[in-house]
GUFI-513118 format. One record per residue (C-alpha): residue number from 1; chain; x, y, z. Coordinates in pm, whole numbers, padded with zeros to 5 digits. Layout:
% residues N
<drennu n="NUM" chain="A" u="X" v="Y" w="Z"/>
...
***
This chain:
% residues 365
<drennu n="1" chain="A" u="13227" v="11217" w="09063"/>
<drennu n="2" chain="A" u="13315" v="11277" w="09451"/>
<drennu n="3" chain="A" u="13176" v="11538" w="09629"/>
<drennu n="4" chain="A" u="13310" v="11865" w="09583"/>
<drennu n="5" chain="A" u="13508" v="11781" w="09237"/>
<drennu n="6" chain="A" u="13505" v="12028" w="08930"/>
<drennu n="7" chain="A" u="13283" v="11929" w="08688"/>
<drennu n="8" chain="A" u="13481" v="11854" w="08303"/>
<drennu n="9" chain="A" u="13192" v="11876" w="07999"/>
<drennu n="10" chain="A" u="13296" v="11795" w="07623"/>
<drennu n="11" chain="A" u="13010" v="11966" w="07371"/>
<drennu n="12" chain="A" u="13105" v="11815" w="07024"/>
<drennu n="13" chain="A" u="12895" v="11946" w="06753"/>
<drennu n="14" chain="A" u="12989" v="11784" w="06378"/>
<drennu n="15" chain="A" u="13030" v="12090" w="06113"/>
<drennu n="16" chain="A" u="12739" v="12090" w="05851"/>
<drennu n="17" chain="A" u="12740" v="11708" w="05937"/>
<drennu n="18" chain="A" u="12479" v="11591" w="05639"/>
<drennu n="19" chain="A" u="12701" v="11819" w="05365"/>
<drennu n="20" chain="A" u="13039" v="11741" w="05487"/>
<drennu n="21" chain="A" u="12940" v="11368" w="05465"/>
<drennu n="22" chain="A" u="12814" v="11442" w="05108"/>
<drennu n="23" chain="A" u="13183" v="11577" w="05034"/>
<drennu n="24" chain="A" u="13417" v="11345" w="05171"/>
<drennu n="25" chain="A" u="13228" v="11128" w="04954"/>
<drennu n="26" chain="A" u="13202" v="11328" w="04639"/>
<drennu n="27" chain="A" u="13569" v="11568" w="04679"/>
<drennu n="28" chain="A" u="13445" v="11731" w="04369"/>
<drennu n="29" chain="A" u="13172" v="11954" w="04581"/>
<drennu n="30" chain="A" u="13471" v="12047" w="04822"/>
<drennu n="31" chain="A" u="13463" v="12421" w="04845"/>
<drennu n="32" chain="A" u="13083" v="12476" w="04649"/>
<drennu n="33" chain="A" u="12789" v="12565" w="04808"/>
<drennu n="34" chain="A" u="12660" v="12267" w="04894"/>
<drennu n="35" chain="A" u="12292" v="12184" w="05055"/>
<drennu n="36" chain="A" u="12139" v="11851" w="05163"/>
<drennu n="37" chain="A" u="11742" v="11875" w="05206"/>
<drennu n="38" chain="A" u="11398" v="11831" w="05020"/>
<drennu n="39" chain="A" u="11325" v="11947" w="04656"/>
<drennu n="40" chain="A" u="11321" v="12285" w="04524"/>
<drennu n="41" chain="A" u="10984" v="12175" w="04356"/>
<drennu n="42" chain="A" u="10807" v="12158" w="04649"/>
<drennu n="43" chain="A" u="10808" v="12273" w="05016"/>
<drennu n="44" chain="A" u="11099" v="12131" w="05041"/>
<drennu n="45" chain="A" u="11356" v="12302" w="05294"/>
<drennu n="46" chain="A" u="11753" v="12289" w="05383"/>
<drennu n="47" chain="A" u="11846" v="12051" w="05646"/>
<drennu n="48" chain="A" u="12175" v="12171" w="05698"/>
<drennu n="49" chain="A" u="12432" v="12350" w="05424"/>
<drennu n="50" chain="A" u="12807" v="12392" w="05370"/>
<drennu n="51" chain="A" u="12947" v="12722" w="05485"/>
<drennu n="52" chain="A" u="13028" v="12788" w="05103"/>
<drennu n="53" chain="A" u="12634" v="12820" w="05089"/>
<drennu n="54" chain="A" u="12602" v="13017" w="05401"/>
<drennu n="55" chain="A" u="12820" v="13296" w="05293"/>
<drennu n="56" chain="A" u="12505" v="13352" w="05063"/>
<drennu n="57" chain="A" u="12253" v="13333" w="05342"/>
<drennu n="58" chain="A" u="12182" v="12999" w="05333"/>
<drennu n="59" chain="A" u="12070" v="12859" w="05666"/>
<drennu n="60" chain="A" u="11922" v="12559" w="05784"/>
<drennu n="61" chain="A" u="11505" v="12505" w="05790"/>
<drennu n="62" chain="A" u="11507" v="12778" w="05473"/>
<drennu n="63" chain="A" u="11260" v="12676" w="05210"/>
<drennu n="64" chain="A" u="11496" v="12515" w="04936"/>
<drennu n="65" chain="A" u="11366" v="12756" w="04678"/>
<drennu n="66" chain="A" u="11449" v="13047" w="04869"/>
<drennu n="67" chain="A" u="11800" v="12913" w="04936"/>
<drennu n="68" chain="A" u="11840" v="12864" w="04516"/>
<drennu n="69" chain="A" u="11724" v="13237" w="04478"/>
<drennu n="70" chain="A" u="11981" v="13339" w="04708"/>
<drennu n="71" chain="A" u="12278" v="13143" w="04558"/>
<drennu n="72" chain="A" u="12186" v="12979" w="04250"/>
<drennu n="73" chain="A" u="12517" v="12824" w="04198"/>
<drennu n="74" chain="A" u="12388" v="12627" w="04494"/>
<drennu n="75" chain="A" u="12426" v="12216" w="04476"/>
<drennu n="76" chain="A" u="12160" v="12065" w="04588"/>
<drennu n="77" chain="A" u="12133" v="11707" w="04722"/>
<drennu n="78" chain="A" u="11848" v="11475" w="04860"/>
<drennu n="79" chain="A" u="11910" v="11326" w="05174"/>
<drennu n="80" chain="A" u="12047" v="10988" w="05222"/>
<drennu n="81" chain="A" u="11958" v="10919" w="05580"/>
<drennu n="82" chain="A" u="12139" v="10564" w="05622"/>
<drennu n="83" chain="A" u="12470" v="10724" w="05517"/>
<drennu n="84" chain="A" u="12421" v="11011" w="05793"/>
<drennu n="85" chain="A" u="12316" v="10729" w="06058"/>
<drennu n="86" chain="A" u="12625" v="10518" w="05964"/>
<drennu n="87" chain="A" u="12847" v="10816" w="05968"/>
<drennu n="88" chain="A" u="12692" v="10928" w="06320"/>
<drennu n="89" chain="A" u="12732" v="10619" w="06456"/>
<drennu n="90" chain="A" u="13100" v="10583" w="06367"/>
<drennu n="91" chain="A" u="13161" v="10903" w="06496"/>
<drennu n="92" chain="A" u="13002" v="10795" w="06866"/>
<drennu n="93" chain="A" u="13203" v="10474" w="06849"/>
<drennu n="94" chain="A" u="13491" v="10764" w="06902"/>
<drennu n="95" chain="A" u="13346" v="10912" w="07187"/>
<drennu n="96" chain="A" u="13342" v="10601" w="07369"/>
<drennu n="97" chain="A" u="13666" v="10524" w="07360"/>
<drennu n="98" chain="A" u="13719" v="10796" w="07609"/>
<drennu n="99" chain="A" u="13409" v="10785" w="07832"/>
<drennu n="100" chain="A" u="13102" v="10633" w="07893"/>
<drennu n="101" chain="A" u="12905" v="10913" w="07966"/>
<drennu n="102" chain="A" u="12789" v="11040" w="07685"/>
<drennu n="103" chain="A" u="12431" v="11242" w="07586"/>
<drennu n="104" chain="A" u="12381" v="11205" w="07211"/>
<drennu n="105" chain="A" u="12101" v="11511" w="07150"/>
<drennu n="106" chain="A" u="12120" v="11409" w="06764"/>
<drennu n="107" chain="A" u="12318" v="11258" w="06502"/>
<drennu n="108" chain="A" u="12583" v="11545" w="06507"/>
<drennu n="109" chain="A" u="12626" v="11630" w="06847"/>
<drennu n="110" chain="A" u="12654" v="11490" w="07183"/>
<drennu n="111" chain="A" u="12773" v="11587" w="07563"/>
<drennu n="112" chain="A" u="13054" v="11425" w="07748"/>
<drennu n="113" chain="A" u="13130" v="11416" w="08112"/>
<drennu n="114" chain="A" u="13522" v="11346" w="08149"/>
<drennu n="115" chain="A" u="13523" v="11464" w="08524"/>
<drennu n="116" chain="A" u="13744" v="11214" w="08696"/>
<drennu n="117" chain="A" u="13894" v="11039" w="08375"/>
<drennu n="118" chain="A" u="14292" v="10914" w="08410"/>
<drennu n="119" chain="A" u="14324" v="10960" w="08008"/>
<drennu n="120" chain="A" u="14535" v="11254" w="07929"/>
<drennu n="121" chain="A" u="14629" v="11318" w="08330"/>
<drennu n="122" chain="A" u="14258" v="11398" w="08314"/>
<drennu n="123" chain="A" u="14333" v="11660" w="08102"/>
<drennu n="124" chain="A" u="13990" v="11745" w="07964"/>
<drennu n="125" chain="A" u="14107" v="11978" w="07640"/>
<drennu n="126" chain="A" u="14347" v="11702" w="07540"/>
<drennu n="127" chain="A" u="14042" v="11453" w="07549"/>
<drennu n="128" chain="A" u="13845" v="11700" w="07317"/>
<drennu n="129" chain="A" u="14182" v="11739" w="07134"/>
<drennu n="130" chain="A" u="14227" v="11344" w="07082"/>
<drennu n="131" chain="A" u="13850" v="11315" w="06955"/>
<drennu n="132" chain="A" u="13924" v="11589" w="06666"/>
<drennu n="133" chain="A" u="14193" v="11391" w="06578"/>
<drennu n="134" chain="A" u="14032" v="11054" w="06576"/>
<drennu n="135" chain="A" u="13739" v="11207" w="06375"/>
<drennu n="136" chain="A" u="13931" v="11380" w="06112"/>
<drennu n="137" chain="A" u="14190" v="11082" w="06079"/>
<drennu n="138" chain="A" u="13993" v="10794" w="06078"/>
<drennu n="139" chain="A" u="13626" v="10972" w="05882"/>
<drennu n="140" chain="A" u="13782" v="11247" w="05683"/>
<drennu n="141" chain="A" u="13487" v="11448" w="05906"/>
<drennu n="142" chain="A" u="13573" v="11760" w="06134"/>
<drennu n="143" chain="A" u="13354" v="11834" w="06459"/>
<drennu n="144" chain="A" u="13375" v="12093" w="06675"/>
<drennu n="145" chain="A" u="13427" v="12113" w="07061"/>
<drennu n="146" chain="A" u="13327" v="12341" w="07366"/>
<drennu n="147" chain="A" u="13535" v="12244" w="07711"/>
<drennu n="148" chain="A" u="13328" v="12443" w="08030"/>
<drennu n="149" chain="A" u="13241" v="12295" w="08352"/>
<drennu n="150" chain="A" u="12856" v="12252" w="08261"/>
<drennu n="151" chain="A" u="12645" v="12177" w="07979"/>
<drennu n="152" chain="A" u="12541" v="12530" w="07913"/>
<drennu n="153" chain="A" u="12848" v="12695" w="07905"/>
<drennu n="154" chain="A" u="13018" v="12379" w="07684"/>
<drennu n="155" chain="A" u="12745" v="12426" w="07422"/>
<drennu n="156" chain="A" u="12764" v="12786" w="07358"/>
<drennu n="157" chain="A" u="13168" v="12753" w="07358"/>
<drennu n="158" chain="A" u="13129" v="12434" w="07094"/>
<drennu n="159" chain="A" u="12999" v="12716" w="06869"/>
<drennu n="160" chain="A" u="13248" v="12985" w="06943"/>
<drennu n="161" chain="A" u="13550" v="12888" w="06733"/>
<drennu n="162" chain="A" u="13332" v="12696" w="06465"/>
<drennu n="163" chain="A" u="13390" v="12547" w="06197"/>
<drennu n="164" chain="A" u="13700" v="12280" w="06299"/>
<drennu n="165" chain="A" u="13753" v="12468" w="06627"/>
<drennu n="166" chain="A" u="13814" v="12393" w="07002"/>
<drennu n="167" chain="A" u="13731" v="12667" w="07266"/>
<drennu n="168" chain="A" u="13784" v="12614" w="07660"/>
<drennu n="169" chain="A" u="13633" v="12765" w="07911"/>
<drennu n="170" chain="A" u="13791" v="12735" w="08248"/>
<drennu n="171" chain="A" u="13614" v="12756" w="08594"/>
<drennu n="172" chain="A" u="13821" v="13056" w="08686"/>
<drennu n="173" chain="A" u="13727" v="13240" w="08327"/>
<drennu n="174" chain="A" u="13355" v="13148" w="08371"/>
<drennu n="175" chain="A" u="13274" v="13489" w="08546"/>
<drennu n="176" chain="A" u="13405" v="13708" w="08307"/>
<drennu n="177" chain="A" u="13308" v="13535" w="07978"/>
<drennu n="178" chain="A" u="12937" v="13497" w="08110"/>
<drennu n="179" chain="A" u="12901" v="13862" w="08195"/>
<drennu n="180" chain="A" u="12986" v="13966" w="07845"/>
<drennu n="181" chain="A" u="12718" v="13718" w="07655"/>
<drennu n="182" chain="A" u="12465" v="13889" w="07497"/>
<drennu n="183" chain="A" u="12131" v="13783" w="07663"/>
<drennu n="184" chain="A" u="12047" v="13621" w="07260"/>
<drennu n="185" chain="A" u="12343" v="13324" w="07406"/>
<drennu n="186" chain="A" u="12114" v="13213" w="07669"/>
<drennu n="187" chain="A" u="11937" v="12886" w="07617"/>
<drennu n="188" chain="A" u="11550" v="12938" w="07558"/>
<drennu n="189" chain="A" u="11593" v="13287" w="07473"/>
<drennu n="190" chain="A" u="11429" v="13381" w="07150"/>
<drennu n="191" chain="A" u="11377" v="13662" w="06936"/>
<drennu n="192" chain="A" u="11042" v="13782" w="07127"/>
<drennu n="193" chain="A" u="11221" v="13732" w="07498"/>
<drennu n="194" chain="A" u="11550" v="13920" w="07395"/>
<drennu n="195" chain="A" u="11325" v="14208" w="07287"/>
<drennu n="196" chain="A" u="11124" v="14203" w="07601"/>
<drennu n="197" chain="A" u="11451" v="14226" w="07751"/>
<drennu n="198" chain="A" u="11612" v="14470" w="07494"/>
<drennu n="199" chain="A" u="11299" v="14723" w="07603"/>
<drennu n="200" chain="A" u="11410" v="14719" w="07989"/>
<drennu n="201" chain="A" u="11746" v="14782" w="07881"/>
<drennu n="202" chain="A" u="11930" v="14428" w="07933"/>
<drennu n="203" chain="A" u="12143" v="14354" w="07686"/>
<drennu n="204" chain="A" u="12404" v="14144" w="07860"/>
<drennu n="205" chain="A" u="12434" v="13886" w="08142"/>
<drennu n="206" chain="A" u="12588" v="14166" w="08355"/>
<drennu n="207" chain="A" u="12306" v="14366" w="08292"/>
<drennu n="208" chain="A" u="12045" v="14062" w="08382"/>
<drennu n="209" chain="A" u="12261" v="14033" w="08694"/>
<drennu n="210" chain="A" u="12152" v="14393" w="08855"/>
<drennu n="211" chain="A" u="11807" v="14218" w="08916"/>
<drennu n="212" chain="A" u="11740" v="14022" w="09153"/>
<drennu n="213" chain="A" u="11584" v="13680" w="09161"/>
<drennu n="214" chain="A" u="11250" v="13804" w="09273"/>
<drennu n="215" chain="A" u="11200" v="14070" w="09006"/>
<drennu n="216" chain="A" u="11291" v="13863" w="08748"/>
<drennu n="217" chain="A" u="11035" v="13677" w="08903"/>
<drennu n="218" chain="A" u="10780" v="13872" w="08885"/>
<drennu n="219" chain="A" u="10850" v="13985" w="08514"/>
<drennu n="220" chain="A" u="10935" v="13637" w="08346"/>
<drennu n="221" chain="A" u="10746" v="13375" w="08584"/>
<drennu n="222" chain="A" u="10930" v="13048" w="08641"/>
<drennu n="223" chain="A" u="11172" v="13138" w="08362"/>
<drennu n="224" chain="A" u="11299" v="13408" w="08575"/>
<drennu n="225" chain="A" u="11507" v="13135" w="08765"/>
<drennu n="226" chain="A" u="11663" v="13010" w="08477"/>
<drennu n="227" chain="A" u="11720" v="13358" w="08370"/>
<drennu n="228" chain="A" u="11912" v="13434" w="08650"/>
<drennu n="229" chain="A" u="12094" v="13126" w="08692"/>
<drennu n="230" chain="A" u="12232" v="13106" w="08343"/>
<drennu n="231" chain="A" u="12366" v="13518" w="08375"/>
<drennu n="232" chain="A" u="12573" v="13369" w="08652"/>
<drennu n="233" chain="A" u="12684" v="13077" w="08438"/>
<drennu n="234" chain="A" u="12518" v="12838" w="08648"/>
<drennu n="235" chain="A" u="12365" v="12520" w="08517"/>
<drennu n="236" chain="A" u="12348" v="12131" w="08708"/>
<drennu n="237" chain="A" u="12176" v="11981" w="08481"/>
<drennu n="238" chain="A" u="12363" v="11653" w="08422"/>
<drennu n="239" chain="A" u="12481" v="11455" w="08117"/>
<drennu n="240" chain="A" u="12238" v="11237" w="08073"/>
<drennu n="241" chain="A" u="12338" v="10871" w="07899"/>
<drennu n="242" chain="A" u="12022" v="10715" w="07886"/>
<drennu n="243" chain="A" u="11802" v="10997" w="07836"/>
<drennu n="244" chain="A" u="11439" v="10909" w="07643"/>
<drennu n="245" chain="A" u="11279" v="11140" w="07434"/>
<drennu n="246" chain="A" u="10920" v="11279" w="07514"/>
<drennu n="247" chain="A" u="10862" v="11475" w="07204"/>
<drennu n="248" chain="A" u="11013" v="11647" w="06908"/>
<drennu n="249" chain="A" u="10849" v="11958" w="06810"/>
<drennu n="250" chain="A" u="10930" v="12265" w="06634"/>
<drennu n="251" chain="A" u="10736" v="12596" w="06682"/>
<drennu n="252" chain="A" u="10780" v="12934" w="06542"/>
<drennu n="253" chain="A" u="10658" v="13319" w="06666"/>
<drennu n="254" chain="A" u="10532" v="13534" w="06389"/>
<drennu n="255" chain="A" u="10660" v="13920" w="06308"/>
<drennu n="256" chain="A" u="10269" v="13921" w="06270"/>
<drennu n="257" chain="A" u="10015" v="13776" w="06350"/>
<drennu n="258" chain="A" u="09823" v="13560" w="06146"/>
<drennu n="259" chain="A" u="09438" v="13648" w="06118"/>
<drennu n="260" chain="A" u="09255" v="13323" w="05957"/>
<drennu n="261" chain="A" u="09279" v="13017" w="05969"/>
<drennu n="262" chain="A" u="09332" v="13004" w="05567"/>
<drennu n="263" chain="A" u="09680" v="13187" w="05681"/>
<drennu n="264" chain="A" u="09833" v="12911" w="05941"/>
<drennu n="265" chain="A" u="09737" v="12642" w="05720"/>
<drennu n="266" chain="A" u="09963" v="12828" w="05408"/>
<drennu n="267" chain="A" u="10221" v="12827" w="05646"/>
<drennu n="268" chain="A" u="10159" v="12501" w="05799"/>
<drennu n="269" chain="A" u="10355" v="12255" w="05558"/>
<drennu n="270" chain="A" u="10652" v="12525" w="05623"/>
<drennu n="271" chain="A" u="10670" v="12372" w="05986"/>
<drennu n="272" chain="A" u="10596" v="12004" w="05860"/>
<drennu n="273" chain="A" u="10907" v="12003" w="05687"/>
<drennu n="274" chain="A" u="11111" v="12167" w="05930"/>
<drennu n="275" chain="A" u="10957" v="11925" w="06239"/>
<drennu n="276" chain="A" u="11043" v="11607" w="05907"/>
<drennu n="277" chain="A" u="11411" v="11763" w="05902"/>
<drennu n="278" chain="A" u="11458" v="11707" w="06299"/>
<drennu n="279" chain="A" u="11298" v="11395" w="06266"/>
<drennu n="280" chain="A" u="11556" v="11264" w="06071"/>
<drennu n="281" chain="A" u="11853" v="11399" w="06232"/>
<drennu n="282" chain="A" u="11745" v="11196" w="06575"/>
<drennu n="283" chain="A" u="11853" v="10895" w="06680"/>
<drennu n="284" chain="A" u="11534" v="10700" w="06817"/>
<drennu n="285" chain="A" u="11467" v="10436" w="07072"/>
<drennu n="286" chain="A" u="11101" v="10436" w="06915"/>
<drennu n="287" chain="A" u="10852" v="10533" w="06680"/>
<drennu n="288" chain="A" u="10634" v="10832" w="06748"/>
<drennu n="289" chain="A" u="10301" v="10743" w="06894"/>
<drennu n="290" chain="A" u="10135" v="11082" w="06922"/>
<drennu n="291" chain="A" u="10103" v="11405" w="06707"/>
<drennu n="292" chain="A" u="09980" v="11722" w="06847"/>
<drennu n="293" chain="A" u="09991" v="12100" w="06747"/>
<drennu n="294" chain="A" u="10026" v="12418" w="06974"/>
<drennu n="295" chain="A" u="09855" v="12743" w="06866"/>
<drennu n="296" chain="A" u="09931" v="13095" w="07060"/>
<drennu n="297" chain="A" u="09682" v="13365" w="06993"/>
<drennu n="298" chain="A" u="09727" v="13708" w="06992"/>
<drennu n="299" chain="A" u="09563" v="13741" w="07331"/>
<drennu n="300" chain="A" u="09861" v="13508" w="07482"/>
<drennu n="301" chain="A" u="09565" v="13210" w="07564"/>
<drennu n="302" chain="A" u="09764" v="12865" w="07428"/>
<drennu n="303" chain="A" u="09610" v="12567" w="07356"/>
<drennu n="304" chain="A" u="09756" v="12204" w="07223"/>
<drennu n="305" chain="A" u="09543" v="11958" w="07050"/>
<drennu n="306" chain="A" u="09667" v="11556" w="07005"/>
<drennu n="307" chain="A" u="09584" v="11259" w="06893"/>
<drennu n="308" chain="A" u="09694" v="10882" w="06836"/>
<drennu n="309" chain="A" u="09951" v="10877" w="06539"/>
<drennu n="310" chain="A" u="10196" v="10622" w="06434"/>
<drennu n="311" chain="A" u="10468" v="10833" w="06233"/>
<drennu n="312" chain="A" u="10471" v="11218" w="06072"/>
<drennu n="313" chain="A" u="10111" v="11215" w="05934"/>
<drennu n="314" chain="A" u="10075" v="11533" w="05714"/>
<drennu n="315" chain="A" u="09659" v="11501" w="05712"/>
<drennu n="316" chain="A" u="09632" v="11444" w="06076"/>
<drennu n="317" chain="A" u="09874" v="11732" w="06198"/>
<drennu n="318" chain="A" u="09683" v="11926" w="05969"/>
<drennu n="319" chain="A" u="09316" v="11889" w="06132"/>
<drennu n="320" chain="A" u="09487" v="11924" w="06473"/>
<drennu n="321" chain="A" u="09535" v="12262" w="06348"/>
<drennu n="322" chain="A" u="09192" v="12337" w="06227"/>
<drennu n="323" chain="A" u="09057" v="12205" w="06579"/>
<drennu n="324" chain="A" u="09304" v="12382" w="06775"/>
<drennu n="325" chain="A" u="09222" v="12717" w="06598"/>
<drennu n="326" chain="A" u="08878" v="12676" w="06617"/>
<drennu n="327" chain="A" u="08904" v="12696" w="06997"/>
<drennu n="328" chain="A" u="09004" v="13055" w="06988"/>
<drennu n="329" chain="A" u="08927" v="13153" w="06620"/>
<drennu n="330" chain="A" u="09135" v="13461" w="06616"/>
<drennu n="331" chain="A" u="09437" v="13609" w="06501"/>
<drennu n="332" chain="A" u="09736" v="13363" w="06596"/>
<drennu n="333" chain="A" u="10129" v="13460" w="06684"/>
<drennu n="334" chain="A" u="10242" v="13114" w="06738"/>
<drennu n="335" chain="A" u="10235" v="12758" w="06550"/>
<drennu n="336" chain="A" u="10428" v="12459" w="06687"/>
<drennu n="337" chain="A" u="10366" v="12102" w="06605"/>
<drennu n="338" chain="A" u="10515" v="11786" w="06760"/>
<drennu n="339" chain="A" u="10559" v="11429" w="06800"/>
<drennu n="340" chain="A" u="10502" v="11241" w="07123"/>
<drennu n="341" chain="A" u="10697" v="10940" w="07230"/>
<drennu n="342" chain="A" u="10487" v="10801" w="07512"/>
<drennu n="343" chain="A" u="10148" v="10786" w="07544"/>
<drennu n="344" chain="A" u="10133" v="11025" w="07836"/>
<drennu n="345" chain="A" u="09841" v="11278" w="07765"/>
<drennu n="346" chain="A" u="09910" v="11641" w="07705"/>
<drennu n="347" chain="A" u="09694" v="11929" w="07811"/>
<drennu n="348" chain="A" u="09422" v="11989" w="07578"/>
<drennu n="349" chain="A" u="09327" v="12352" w="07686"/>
<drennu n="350" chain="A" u="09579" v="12554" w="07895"/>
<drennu n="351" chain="A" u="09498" v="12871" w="08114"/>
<drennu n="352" chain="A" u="09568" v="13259" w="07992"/>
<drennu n="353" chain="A" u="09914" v="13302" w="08110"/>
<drennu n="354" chain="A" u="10157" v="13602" w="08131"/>
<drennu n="355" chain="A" u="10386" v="13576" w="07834"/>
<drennu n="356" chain="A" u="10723" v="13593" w="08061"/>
<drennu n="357" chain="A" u="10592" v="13247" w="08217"/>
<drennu n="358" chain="A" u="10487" v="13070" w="07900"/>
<drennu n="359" chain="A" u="10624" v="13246" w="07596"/>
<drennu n="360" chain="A" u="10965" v="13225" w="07772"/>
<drennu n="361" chain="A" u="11010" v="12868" w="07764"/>
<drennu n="362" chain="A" u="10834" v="12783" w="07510"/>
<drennu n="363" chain="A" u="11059" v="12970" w="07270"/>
<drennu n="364" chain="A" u="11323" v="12837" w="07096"/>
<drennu n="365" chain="A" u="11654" v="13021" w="06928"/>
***
């Protein structure tokens, strides 16, 4: 890309990728609620659903049992991994055909930098148009696409016309569609930061953008830059092809907080499945080395405990918990665990810090 030159980003996210795979096998679960996941029985828990299902409330990381009580017509179907991987895979073999610049962030969706292609008289929305096609033609699978010029704005447009939709956002419509998000649409915003933000009365981008850098600052720490970068639709982060993932994690805030440690380990095997689900939606260059497990208490103090581990092992994510409670033994309003990639080391004890500059980014929507 020369100096100067406009930036053109494809987001393509596959609809309900693991149940519309499961349908253009099987035509006869076209148009039922449909979700792929673990058993009922068990913990088991939806790794992604049809929008039949989701009508119902079905959503994705729900406990399967909960998901049967909300729609018991519901069809439910293991997961068949190798399909999903062979599926993915022809589905990327598409996206090369038009550029080699391409971030896959899991099986089902990917960024694309087109800026400077000839295809299409460079013609960005007809590139997005032509892998639609390709994908619906030639694997009876529809995706959906989000045409902005950064990876930001592409994701959140992917998901505006969804399911089977294409939305573009040009650089001249940028300024007006950003100050209209709700401040939910920004990327590391969670349910605890929008209410921090809902409580000083910003609601909207536009609102975000009557502060100024250095009071957003002051109130959100280091995410206070992203904060106001992202109101102004800003992002240069670039598409990464060869990009190596760290660590997978999931974590998740509680309504309230939990006061033993008898009460994170019931909910423990909740997030086991959940981090299992991601796990097998990514497409890996190797196999985890590491485990650890993050624990927030209710005086904002965070601390991450790790150890050695070759794979997702249940046991040994499970007494990282009980020695990473034990450091603070009180009430807890935050559980993540992860897998690590490299055999960097993590922090073992981190600092008190002001929930605007940790809780911030550690959240996740």
């Amino acid at each position: 890309m020369s100096e100067g030159q406009q930036r053109k980003i494809i987001h393509i996210d596959c609809d309900s990728f693991f149940a519309s795979v499961e349908m253009r096998d099987d035509p006869s679960l076209r148009g039922r609620p449909v979700a792929v996941g673990g058993s009922p029985d068990g913990r088991g828990v939806v790794a992604t659903c049809s929008y039949e299902a989701r009508r119902f409330g079905v959503r994705s990381a729900m406990p399967m049992a909960q998901a049967l009580r909300l729609c018991p017509e519901l069809v439910v179907l293991r997961t068949r991994m190798d399909k999903y991987k062979e599926a993915s895979e022809a589905v990327h073999s598409i996206f090369r055909r038009f550029t080699d610049c391409i971030e896959p962030l899991s099986l089902d969706e990917a960024f694309l930098d087109v800026t400077g292609s000839v295809l299409f008289n460079g013609s960005a929305t007809h590139i997005a148009e032509a892998i639609r096609r390709a994908v619906r033609e030639e694997l009876g699978l529809t995706v959906s696409a989000g045409v902005a010029p950064n990876k930001f704005l592409a994701k959140i447009a992917s998901d505006w016309r969804k399911p089977d939709g294409l939305f573009v956002l040009k650089p001249d419509e940028v300024d007006a569609f950003v100050r209209r998000l709700p401040v939910e649409k920004l990327f590391g915003v969670g349910p605890r930061t929008a209410e921090r933000l809902h409580r000083l009365g910003l609601r909207s981008c536009e609102d975000l953008r009557a502060l100024d850098l250095p009071t957003l600052t002051e109130r959100f720490g280091v995410f206070g830059q992203r904060l106001f970068d992202l109101s102004r639709g800003k992002d240069e982060r670039p598409v990464q092809p060869h990009r190596v993932r760290k660590s997978l994690s999931v974590e998740r805030t509680f309504s309230e907080d939990l006061a033993t440690e008898a009460a994170c380990l019931a909910l423990f095997p909740e997030l086991l499945s959940a981090l299992e689900t991601r796990l097998g939606r990514q497409t890996l260059e190797e196999a985890p080395s590491r485990g650890f497990v993050k624990v927030r208490f209710d005086d904002f103090t965070t601390t991450t405990a790790e150890a050695p581990m070759v794979g997702l092992d249940r046991e040994g994510l499970t007494t990282l918990l009980r020695t990473a409670w034990a450091r603070g033994a009180r009430p807890v309003r935050l559980l993540g665990v992860g897998l690590g990639f490299r055999s960097q080391r993590m922090p073992q004890r981190q600092l008190p810090l002001p929930y605007g500059a940790a809780g911030a980014e550690l959240e996740r929507r």
